[in-house]
C-alpha positions as CSV (number, residue, x, y, z in Angstrom):
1,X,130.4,99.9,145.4
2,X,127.6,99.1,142.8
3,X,128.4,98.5,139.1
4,X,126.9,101.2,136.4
5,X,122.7,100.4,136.4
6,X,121.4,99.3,133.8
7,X,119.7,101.0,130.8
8,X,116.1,100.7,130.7
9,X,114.7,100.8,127.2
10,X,111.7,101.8,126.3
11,X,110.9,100.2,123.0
12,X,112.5,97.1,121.1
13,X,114.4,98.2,117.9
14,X,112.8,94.9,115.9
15,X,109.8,96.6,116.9
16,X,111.0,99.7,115.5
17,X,112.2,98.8,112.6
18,X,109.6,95.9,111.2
19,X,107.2,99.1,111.6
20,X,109.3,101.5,109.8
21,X,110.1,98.8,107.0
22,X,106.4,97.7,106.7
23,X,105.6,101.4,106.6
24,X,107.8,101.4,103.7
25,X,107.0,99.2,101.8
26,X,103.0,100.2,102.3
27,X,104.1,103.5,100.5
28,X,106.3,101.9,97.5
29,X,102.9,99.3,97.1
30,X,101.0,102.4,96.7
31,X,103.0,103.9,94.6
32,X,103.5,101.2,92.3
33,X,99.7,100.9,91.7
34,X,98.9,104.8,91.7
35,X,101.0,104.8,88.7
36,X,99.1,102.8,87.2
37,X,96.1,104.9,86.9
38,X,98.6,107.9,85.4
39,X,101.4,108.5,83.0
40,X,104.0,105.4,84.1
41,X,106.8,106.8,86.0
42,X,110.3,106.4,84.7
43,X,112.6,104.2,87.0
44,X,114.8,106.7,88.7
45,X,111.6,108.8,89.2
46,X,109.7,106.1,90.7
47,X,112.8,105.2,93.0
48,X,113.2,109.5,93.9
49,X,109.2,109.7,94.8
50,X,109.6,106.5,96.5
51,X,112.5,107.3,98.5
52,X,111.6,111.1,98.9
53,X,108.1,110.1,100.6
54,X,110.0,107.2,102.4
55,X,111.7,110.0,104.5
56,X,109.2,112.4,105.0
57,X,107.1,109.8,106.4
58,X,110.0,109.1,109.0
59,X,110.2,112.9,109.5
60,X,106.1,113.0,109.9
61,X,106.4,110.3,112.4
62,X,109.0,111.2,114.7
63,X,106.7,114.6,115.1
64,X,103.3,112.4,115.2
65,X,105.0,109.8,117.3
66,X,104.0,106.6,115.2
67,X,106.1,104.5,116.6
68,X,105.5,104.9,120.1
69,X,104.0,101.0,121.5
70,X,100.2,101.0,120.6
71,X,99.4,98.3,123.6
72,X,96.8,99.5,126.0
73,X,95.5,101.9,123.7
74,X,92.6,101.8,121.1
75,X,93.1,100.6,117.5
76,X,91.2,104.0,116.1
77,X,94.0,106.4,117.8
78,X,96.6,103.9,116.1
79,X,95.1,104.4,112.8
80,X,94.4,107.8,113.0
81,X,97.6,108.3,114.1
82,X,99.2,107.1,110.6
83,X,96.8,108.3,108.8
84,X,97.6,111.2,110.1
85,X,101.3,111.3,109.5
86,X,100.2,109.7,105.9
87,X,98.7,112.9,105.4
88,X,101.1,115.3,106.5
89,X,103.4,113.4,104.4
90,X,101.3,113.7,101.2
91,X,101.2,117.8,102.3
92,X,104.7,117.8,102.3
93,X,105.5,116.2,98.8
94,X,102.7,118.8,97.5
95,X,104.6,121.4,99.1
96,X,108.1,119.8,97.8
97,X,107.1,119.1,95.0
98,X,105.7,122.8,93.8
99,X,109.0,124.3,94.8
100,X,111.4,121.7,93.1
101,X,108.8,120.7,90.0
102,X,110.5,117.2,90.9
103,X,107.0,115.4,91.2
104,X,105.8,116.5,87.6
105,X,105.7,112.2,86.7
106,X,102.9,112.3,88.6
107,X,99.2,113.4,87.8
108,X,96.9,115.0,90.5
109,X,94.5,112.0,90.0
110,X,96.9,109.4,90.1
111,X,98.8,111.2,93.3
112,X,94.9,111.1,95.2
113,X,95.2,107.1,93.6
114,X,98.0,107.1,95.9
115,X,97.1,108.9,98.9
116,X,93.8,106.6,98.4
117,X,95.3,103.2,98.3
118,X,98.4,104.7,101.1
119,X,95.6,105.1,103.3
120,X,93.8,101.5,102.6
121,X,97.6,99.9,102.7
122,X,98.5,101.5,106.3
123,X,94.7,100.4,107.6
124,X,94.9,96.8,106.3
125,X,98.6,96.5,107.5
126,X,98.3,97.8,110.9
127,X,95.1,95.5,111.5
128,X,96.8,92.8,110.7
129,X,99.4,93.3,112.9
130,X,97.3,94.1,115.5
131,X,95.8,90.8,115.3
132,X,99.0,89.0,115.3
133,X,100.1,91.2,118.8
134,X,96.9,90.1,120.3
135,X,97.4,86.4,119.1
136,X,100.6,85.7,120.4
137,X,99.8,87.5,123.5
138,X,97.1,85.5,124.2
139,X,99.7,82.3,123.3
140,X,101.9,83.7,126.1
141,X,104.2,85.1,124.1
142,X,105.7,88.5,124.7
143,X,103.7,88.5,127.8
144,X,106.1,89.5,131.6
145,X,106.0,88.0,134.4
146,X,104.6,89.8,137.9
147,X,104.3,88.9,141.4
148,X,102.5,91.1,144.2
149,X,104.5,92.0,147.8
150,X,101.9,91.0,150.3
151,X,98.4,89.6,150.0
152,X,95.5,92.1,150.9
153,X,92.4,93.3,149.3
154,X,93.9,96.1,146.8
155,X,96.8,93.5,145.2
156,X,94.0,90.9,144.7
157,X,91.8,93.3,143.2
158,X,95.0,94.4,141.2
159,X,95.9,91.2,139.5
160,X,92.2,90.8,138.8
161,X,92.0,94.2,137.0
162,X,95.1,92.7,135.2
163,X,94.4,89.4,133.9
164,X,90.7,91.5,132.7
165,X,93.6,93.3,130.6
166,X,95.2,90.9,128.3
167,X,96.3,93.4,126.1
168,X,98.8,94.7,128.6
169,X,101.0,91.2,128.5
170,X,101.5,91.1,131.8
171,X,101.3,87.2,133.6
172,X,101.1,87.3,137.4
173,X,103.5,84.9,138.6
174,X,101.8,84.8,142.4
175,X,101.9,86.7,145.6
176,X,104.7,87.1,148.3
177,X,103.7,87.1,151.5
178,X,105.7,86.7,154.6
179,X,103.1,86.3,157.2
180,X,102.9,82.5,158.9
C-alpha cells in the first residue's frame, strides 16, 4: 500500500510574502512622500491610509493575480499587472473614502502625488527584482534539474529549445538511454 502523495505546491510562500511585504512597503514610501506635497497627515491617519490601502491592494491582487510567478513571461505584463491592481486600489480608496469621509487628511493633488510616485515605486521595485531573478538564475541558483528518457531528434531539439530559455531555470542533467 503506498503512503499519502505528496503535495505539490505551486508557489513558494518566501516568494509570496517578500512580494507582498515589498509591495507594502512601496505603498507606505509613497505615502510618506505624497504627504509631503499636502497638508501633513496626523499619525493615526497616516497609519489608517496606510494600512487601509495595504489591504485593498491584497484584495486588488488576489482578483488581478499579482502574485502568480512572473518567469517565462514578459516584464511589461508584470508591470502592467501592478499597475493595474495599483490603480484599482487607488479607485477603491476614492470610492472608500467618499462614503466614510475617512480620507479627508488627504488633498486631491497630493493623493495623484501618491498614485504618481506608487506607480514609479512598484516600476523601480519590480525591475530590480527582476534583475536579481535573472542574476541568480544565470549563477545556477534556483535553477532544477532535468534529464530526457531516450535520445532521439525531438528530446535533443528539446533541451536545446531549453538552455535558449534561461529564464525558465531549468538545468538539463543529461539523457537516459537504455539502448547498447
Amino acid at each position: 500500500m503506498l503512503g499519502p502523495l505528496p503535495r505539490i505546491k505551486s508557489t513558494r510562500p518566501w516568494f509570496t510574502a517578500g512580494y507582498r511585504g515589498l509591495d507594502a512597503l512601496c505603498i507606505l514610501v509613497s505615502l510618506f512622500w505624497a504627504q509631503r506635497y499636502g497638508q501633513r497627515l496626523q499619525p493615526d491617519q497616516f497609519v489608517a491610509i496606510g494600512a487601509s490601502s495595504i489591504i485593498a491592494f491584497s484584495l486588488a491582487s488576489e482578483l488581478t493575480h499579482n502574485y502568480r510567478r512572473w518567469r517565462g513571461s514578459r516584464f511589461r505584463f508584470e508591470l502592467i499587472c501592478v499597475w493595474g491592481t495599483w490603480t484599482m486600489t487607488a479607485v477603491m480608496l476614492v470610492v472608500f473614502g467618499a462614503l466614510t469621509q475617512y480620507g479627508s487628511g488627504l488633498t486631491r493633488f497630493s493623493f495623484l502625488v501618491w498614485v504618481g510616485f506608487g506607480t514609479l515605486s512598484f516600476g523601480m521595485v519590480r525591475s530590480v527584482l527582476r534583475g536579481l531573478e535573472a542574476l541568480l538564475l544565470v549563477r545556477g541558483i534556483g535553477t532544477k534539474g532535468y534529464a530526457f528518457v531516450g535520445i532521439n531528434p525531438l528530446s535533443i531539439e528539446l533541451a536545446r529549445n531549453i538552455r535558449n530559455a534561461p529564464h525558465l531555470g531549468l538545468e538539463l542533467n543529461g539523457f537516459f538511454d537504455d539502448r547498447p
